[in-house]
N, C-alpha and C positions, 0 to 999 in steps of 0.2 A: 504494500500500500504506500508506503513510505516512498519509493523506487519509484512509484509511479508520480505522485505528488511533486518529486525532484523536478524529472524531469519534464515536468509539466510547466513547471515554475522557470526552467532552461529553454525553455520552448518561446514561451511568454515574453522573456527576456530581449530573445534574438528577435523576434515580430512584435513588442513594442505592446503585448498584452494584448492584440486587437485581429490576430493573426494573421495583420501585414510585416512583410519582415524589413525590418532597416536598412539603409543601405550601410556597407562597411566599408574598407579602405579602398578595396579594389572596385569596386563601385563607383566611387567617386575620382580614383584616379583614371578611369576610362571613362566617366562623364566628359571631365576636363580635356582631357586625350582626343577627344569626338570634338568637342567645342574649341578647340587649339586649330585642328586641322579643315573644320570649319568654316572659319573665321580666315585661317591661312589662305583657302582653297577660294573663298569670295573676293580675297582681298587680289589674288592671282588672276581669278576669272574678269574680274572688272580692268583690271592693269589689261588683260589680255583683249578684252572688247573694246576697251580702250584705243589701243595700238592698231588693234585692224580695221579698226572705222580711220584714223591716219593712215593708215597703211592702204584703202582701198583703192581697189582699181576699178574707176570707169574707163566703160569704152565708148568709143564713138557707135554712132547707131548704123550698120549697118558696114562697120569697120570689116566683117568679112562672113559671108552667108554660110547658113547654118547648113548642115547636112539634109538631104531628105527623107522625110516619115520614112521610119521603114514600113510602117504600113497605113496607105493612103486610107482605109478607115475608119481610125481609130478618133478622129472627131468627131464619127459616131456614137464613142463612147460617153462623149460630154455635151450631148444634144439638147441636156436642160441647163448647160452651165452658160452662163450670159457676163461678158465684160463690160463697161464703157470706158469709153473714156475718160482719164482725168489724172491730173499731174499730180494730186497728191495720193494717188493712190499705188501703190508695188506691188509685187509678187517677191518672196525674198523663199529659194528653194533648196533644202540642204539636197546634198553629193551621193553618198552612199546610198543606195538600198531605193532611195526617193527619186532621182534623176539618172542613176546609172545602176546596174547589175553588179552585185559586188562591193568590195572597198578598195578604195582609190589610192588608198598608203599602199594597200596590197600590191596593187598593177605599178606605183611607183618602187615597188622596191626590188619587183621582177628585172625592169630598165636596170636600175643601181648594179644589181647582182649581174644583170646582162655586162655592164660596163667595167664590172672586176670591184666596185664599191663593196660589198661585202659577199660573203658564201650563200650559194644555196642553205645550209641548213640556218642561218640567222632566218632568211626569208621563211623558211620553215616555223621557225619558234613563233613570228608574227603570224603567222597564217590560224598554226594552229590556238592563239588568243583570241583571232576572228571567230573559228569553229565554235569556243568555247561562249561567244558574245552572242551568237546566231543561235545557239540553240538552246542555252537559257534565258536570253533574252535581256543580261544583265550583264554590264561591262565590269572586273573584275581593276580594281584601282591600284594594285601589283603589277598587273599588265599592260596598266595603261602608263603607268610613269616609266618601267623596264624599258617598253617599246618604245618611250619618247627619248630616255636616254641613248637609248643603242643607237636609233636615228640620226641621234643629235652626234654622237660623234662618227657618224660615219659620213655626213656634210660638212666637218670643220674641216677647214682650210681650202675647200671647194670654194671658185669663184658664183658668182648668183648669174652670171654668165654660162655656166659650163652647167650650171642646174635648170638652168629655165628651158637652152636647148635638148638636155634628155627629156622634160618634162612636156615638150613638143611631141618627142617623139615615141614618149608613152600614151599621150590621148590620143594622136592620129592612127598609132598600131592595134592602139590596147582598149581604148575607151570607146571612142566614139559609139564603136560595132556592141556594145553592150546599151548605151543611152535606151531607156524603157518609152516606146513610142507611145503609149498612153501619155507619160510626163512630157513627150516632148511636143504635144500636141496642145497640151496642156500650157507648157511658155508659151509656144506661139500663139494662141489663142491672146493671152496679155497684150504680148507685142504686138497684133495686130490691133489691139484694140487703142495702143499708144500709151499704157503702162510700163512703168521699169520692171525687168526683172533681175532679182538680184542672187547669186550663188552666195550660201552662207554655211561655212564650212570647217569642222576641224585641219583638213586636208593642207597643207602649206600653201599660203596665199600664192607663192608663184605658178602651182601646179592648177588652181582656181582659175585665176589666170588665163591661162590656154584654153580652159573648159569653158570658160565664159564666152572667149574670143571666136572658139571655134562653132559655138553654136549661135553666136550672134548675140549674147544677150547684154543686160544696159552694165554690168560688173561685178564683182567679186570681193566679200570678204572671206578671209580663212587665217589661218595661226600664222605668226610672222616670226622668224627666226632673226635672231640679230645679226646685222652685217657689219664690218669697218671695211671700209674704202674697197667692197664690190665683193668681200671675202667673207665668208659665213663664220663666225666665231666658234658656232659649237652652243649657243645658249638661245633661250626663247628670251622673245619678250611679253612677260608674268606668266602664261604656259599654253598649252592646246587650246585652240576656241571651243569651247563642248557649253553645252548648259546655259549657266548663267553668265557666261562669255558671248553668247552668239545674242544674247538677249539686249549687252552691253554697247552693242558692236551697231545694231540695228538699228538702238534708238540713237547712238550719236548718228548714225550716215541719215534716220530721219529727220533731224533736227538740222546737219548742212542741207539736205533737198528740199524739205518742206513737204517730207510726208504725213498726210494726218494717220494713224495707224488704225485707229480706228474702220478705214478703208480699205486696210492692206490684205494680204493675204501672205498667208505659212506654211510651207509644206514640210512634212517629214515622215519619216517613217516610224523614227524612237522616239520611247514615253520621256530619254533623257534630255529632248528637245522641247519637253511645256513650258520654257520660257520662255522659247521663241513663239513656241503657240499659240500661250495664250494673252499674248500681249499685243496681237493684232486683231480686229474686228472678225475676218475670215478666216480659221485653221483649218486646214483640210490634212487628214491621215491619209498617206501613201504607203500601198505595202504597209501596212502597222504591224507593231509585234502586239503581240498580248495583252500587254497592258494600256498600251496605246487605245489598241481597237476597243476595249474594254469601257475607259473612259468617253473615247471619243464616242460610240452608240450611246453611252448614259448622260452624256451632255448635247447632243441633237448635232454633232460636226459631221461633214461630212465626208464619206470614207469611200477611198477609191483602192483597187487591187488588179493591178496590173499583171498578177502571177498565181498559176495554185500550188499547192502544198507540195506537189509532186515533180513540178516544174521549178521551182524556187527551189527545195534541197537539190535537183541535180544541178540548176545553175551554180548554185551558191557553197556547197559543202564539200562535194567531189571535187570542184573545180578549183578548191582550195586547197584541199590536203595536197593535189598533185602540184601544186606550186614548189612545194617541199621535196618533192620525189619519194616514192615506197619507201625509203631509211626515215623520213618524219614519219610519214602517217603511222609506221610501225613502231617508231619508238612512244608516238602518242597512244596507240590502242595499250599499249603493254603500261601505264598507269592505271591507275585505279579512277579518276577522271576520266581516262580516254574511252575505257572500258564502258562504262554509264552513258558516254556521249555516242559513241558507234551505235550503243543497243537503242536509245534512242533517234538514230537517224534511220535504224534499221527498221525502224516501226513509222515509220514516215510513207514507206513504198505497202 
């Protein structure tokens, strides 16, 4: 009886008599931990939207015409979508997944590797981050800083010269032929109506750039690496555009044009883009992942899907593990991760 009374009173102690439990040291040192890196990561993403609304690039309208549909009926598809006219109004469209097949870091790092910039299995190691992004749906923030590291010195000492020309000749080999004729039908629709449309993009403003250029559209934000005198240092300035960086990024480029935003419209695929979402009058879900689509049907936005489930894992997952060649994808599947993500892709077909 006694035994039990103890630890009852032991019980009581630890949950505060009410049988909620207190928090202890570790508690509060990982509260703090969360709220440091936080606060770190806001104060980087603003630095970072910052710089790429300076750093953006417009183009002239019409600077050089965009490729053709690949398929002449896909403005079929958006038969009740209506634009007009009017100068305060954009279209601001993320890269990946939303406007192209794929990731763009991916196809730029194929170029690098083609160019002797690093090995196939580094490309490997990024790829399989991608796999692991696509098929939980959840960007993993070891991954995301490792990748930006590894990157970032494998452009130091590279001229912004000798980068922009590979990055030419990654969208004309690599991209273009992936661009989703649904979304591209979708710019043009903008454009024609005398709207800007803007690329808003984790992806390196220079490689933005090209994508922009080459399909015609009004410019480009994306992450901005630092240069001295034409020569890439090796560091960001504040870090990747992602999040509340593209959010940052948007409103100073609409406050130089005189966008009302209100007007504007959003496009993305990830739920990690609801700032850019929802901080325009129009968001539209492209290709959504889960949580996106999710939200986006329980808030009345409207959602478009340019791929199905079976068509998208072969675009998107096969096409990537082979980036890395048989030595990645095997040394992925033989993890205890890799293992779970194969059984799940396997359950896709």
């Amino acid at each position: 009886m006694n035994d039990h009374t103890d630890a009852t009173d032991e019980s009581d102690s630890d949950t505060g008599g009410n049988g909620l439990r207190l928090p202890g040291r570790a508690d509060v040192t990982s509260a703090i931990g969360r709220l440091v890196w936080r606060r770190r990561n806001a104060r980087d993403q603003r630095v970072a939207g910052e710089a790429s609304a300076r750093n953006a690039v417009k183009l002239e309208p019409g600077a050089e015409p965009g490729p053709p549909l690949a398929d002449a009926t896909t403005t079929e598809d958006h038969a009740d979508t209506r634009f007009v006219p009017d100068p305060q109004a954009a279209a601001f469209f993320d890269v990946d997944n939303t406007l192209i097949q794929g990731a763009s870091i991916i196809l730029l790092a194929r170029g690098l590797a083609k160019h002797k910039f690093f090995t196939a299995q580094d490309v490997a190691s990024m790829a399989w981050s991608q796999v692991k992004f696509r098929v939980s749906g959840k960007e993993n923030a070891d991954d995301v800083a490792a990748g930006r590291d590894k990157a970032l010195s494998f452009v130091k000492g590279h001229t912004v010269a000798e980068l922009t020309a590979l990055s030419e000749e990654v969208v004309d080999t690599s991209m273009l032929d992936r661009v989703w004729p649904g979304t591209r039908s979708l710019v043009q629709m903008h454009l024609d109506a005398g709207q800007q449309v803007w690329l808003v993009t984790a992806t390196p403003v220079m490689l933005a750039r090209v994508i922009a250029s080459r399909l015609g559209l009004s410019g480009a934000l994306g992450t901005v690496a630092e240069e001295e005198d034409g020569v890439y240092t090796g560091r960001l300035v504040g870090d990747i555009l992602h999040g509340p960086g593209k959010a940052h990024a948007i409103s100073n480029l609409a406050e130089a044009e005189g966008f009302d935003l209100s007007k504007c419209y959003a496009y993305s695929d990830s739920f990690n883009d609801m700032p850019m979402l929802t901080m325009v009058g129009n968001p539209v879900a492209i290709n959504p992942d889960g949580r996106l689509r999710k939200y986006a049907s329980e808030n009345g936005w409207d959602i478009k899907d340019f791929r199905t489930v079976r068509k998208a894992a072969k675009k998107a997952v096969p096409g990537v593990l082979a980036v890395g060649g048989l030595a990645g994808a095997r040394a992925a599947v033989k993890s205890s991760y890799g293992a779970r993500t194969i059984g799940q892709i396997r359950r896709m077909f």
